[in-house]
C-alpha positions as CSV (number, residue, x, y, z in Angstrom):
1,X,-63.0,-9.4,-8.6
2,X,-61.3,-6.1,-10.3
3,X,-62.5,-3.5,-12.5
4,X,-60.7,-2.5,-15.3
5,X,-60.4,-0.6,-18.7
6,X,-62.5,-1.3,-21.5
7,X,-62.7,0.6,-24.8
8,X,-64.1,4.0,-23.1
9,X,-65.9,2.0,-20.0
10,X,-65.1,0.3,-17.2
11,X,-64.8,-4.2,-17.2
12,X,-65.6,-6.3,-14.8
13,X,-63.3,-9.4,-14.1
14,X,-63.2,-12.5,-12.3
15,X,-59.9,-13.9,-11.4
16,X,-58.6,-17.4,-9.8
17,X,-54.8,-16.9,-9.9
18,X,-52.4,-19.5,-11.4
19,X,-49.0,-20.4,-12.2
20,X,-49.7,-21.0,-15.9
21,X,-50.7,-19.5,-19.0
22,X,-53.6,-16.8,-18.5
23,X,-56.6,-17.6,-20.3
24,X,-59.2,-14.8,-20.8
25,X,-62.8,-16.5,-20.8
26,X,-65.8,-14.6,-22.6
27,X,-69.3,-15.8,-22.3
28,X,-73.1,-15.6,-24.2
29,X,-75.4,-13.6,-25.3
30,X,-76.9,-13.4,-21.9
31,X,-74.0,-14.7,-19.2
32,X,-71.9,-13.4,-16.9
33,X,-68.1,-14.4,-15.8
34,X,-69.9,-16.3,-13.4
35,X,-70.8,-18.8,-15.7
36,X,-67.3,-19.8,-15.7
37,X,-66.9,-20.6,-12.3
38,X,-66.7,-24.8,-12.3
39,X,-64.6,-24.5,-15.3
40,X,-62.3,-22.1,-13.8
41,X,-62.3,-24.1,-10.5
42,X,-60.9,-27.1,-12.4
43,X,-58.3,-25.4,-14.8
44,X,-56.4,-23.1,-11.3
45,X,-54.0,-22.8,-10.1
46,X,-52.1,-24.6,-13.0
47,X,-53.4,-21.8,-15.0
48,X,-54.4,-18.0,-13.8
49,X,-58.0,-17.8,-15.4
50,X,-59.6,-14.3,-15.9
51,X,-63.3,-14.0,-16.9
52,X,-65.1,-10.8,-18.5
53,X,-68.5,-9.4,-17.4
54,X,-69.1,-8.3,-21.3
55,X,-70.5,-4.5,-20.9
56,X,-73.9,-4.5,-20.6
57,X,-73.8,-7.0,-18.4
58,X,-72.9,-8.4,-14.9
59,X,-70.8,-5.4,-13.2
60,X,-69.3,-4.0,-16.0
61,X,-70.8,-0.6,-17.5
62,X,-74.0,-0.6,-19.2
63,X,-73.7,2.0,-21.7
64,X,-76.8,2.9,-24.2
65,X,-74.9,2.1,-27.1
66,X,-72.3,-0.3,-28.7
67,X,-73.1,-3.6,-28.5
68,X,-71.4,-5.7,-31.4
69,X,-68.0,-8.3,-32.2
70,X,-66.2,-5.6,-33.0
71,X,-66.9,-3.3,-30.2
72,X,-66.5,-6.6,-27.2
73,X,-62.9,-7.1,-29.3
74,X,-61.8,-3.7,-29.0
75,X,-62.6,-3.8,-25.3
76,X,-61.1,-7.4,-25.1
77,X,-58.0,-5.4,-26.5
78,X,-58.1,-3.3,-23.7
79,X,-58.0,-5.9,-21.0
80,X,-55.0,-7.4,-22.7
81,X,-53.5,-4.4,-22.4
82,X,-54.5,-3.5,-18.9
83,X,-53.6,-6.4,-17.6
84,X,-50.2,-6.3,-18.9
85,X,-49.9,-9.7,-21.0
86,X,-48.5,-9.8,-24.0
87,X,-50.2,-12.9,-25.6
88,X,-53.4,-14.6,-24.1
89,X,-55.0,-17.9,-25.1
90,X,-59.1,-16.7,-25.2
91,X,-61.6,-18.8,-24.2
92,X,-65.2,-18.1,-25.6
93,X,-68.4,-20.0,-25.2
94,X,-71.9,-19.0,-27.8
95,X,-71.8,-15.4,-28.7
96,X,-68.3,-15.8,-26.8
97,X,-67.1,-18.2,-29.0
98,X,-67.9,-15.8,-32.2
99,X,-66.3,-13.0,-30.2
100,X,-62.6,-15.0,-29.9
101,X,-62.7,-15.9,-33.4
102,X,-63.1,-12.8,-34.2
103,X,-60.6,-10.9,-32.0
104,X,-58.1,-13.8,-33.4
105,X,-58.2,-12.7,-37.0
106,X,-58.2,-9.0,-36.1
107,X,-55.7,-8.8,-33.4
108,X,-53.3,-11.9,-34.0
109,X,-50.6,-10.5,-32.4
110,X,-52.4,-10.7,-29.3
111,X,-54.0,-14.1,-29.4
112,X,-51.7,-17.1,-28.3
113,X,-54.8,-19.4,-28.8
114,X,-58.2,-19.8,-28.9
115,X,-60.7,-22.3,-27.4
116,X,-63.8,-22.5,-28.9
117,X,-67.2,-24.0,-26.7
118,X,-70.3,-25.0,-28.6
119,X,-70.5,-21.7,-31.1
120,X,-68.8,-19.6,-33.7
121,X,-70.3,-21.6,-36.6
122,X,-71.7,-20.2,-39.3
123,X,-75.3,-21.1,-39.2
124,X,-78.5,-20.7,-41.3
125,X,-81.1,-18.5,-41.1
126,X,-83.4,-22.0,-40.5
127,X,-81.0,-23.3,-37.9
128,X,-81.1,-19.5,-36.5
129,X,-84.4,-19.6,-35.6
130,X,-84.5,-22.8,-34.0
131,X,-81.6,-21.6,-31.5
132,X,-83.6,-18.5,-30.9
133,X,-86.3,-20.3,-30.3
134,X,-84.6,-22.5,-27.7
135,X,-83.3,-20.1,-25.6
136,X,-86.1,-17.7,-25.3
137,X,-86.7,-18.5,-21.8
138,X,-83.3,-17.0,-21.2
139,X,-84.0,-13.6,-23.1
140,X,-87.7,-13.9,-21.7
141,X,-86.5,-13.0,-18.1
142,X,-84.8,-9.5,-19.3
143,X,-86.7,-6.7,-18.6
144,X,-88.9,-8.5,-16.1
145,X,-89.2,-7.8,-12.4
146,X,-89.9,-10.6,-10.0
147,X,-91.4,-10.4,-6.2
148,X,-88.0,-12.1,-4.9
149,X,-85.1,-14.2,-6.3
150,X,-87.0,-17.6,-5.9
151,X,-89.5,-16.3,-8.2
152,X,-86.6,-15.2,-10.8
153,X,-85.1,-18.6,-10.8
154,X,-88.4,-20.5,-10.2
155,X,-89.3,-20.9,-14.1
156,X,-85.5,-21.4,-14.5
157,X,-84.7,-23.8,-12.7
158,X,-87.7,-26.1,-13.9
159,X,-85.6,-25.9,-17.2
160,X,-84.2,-29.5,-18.8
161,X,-80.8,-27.8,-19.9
162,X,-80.2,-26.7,-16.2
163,X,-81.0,-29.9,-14.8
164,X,-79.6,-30.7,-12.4
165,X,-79.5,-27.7,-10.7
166,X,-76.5,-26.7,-8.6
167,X,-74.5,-23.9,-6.7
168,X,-72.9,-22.9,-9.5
169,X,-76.1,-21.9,-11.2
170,X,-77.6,-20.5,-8.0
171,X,-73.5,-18.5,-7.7
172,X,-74.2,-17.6,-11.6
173,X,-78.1,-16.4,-11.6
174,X,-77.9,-14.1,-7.9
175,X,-74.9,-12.6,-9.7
176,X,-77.1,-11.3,-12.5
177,X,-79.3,-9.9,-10.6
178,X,-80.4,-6.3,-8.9
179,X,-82.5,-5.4,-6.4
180,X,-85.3,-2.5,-7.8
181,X,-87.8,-0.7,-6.4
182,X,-90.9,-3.3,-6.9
183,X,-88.2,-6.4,-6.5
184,X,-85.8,-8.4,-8.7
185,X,-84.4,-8.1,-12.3
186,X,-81.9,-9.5,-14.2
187,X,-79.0,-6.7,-14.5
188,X,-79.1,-7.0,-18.4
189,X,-81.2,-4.4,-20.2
190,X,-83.4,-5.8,-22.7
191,X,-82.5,-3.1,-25.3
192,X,-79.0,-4.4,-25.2
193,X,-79.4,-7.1,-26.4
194,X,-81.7,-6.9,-29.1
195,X,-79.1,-4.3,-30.4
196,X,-76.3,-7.1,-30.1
197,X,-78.7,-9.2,-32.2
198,X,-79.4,-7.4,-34.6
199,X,-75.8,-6.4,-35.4
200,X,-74.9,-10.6,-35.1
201,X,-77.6,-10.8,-38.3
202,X,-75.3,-8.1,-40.3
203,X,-72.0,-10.4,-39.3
204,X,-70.6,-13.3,-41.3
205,X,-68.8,-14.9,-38.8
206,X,-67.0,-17.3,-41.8
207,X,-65.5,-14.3,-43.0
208,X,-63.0,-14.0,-39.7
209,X,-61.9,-18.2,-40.5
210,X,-59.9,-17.6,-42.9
211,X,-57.6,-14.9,-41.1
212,X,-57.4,-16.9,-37.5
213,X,-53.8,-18.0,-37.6
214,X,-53.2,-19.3,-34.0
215,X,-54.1,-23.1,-32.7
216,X,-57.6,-23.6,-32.2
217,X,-59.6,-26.5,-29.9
218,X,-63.3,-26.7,-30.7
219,X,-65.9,-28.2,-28.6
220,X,-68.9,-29.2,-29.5
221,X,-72.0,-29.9,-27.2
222,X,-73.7,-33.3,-28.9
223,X,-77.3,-33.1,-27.2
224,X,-79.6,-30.5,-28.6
225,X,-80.9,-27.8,-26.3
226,X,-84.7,-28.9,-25.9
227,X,-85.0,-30.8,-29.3
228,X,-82.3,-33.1,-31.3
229,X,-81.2,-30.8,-33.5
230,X,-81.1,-27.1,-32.1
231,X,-77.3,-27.9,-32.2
232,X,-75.4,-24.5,-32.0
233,X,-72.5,-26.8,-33.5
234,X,-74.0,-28.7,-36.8
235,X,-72.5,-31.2,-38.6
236,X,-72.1,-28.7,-41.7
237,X,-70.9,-26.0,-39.5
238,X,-68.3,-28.1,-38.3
239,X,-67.3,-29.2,-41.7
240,X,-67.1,-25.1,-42.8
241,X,-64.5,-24.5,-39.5
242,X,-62.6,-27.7,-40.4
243,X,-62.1,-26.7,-43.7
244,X,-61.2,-22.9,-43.5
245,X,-59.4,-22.6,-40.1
246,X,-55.5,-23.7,-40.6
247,X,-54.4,-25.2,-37.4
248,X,-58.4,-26.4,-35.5
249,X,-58.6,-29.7,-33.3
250,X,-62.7,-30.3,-32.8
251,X,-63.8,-32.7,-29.8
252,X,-67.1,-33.5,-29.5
253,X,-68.7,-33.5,-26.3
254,X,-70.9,-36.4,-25.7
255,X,-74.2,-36.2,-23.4
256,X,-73.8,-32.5,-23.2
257,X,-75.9,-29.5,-24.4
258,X,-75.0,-25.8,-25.2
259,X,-75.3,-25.1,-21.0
260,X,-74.3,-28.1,-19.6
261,X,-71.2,-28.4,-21.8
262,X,-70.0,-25.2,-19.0
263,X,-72.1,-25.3,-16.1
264,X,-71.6,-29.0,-15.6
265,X,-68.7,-31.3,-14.7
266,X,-66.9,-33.0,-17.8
267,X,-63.8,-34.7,-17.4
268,X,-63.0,-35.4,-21.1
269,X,-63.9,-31.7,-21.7
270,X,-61.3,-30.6,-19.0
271,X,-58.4,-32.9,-20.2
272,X,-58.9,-31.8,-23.9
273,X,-58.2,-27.9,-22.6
274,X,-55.4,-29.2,-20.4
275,X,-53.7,-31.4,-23.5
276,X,-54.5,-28.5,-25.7
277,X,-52.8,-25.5,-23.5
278,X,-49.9,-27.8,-22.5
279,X,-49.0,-28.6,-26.9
């Protein structure tokens, strides 16, 4: 674990060193760079994987403002920079995923590659709601304090998409959290986020497709989060990412949802980043 420079704040990172390429990982809406921690444990050493507490949450700095694309790129920028690399392949998953398309077609001359998990499509305001509405049990435990850290993860771990539970969700989940005065809350502030959502509605992710120059693997979860078709990936956002992005390889993911597709062990998944980062 190091700290280091965002844009103005300080960034939390996770590192497992490697021999190979470095590839900067950037998770949800809600996450942490824990949630990369079976991945990451599966791509080292043959490649030295670095993973981003986003600010606002995990350990980096929480500050009352600035939560957008933009703003995560220009501290992505920063850790580039800090870190001394010249190029980095980026690795994003959800609100991640949006995040590395985005820094590709501002900052090419930064961005060796991009991998893309189960996000960055452009989506409509039906399909929207639906994703919301999945994934509200996630945003339901902000701003709530539990008795101890069973209770936090008691409703959580009843949950189909983190079946079956496993250390690296226990690792991931004890890492969010903070001891307070009347007992246990997640580290993310509420307020945060809704600010980060509210400036995703006012962003046209489709508009960055165009300018992303560098090779780009997509993977796409197949299973729905609770229902068939609260797909983060579908079938017409695929087609709109196939057509517009110049050099994109999409794998689909089968018996996987939006979680499991990281939290959970996939062999095919693994290979296509390997293939893809040794081309």
């Amino acid at each position: 674990m190091k700290k280091v420079p965002g844009d103005n704040i300080e960034i939390q990172l996770a590192i497992w060193n490697g021999v190979g390429k470095t590839v900067l990982c950037v998770h949800g809406l809600t996450a942490n760079c824990r949630c990369w921690d079976h991945m990451a444990l599966n791509l080292s050493p043959e490649y030295h994987i670095i993973a981003m507490d986003l600010r606002g949450r995990g350990l980096s700095d929480k500050p009352n403002k600035g939560y957008s694309i933009f703003q995560h790129c220009k501290d992505i920028l920063k850790v580039i920079i800090d870190i001394g690399e010249k190029k980095v392949v980026l690795m994003g998953h959800s609100l991640g995923a949006s995040i590395v398309i985005a820094f590709a077609a501002i900052y090419p001359e930064y961005t060796e590659k991009i991998i893309v998990i189960d996000g960055g499509g452009k989506l409509s305001d039906q399909q929207l709601a639906k994703i919301f509405l999945s994934i509200k049990p996630s945003l339901d435990r902000l701003g709530q304090v539990f008795p101890s850290y069973e209770g936090y993860v008691s409703l959580l771990k009843r949950l189909r998409f983190f079946q079956p539970w496993s250390e690296t969700l226990d690792a991931y989940f004890k890492y969010d959290v903070q001891q307070v005065e009347s007992g246990i809350c997640s580290r993310i502030q509420k307020e945060h986020i809704a600010e980060e959502i509210e400036n995703l509605t006012n962003f046209d992710i489709a508009d960055c497709y165009a300018r992303v120059l560098c090779p780009v693997l997509i993977l796409k979860a197949c299973q729905g989060i609770l229902t068939h078709d609260d797909l983060l990936l579908p079938e017409y956002a695929v087609k709109k990412l196939r057509e517009e992005i110049i050099q994109v390889k999409i794998e689909n993911v089968l018996g996987k949802d939006h979680y499991s597709i990281i939290f959970q062990p996939d062999e095919k998944r693994d290979s296509a980043i390997r293939k893809f980062l040794k081309e």
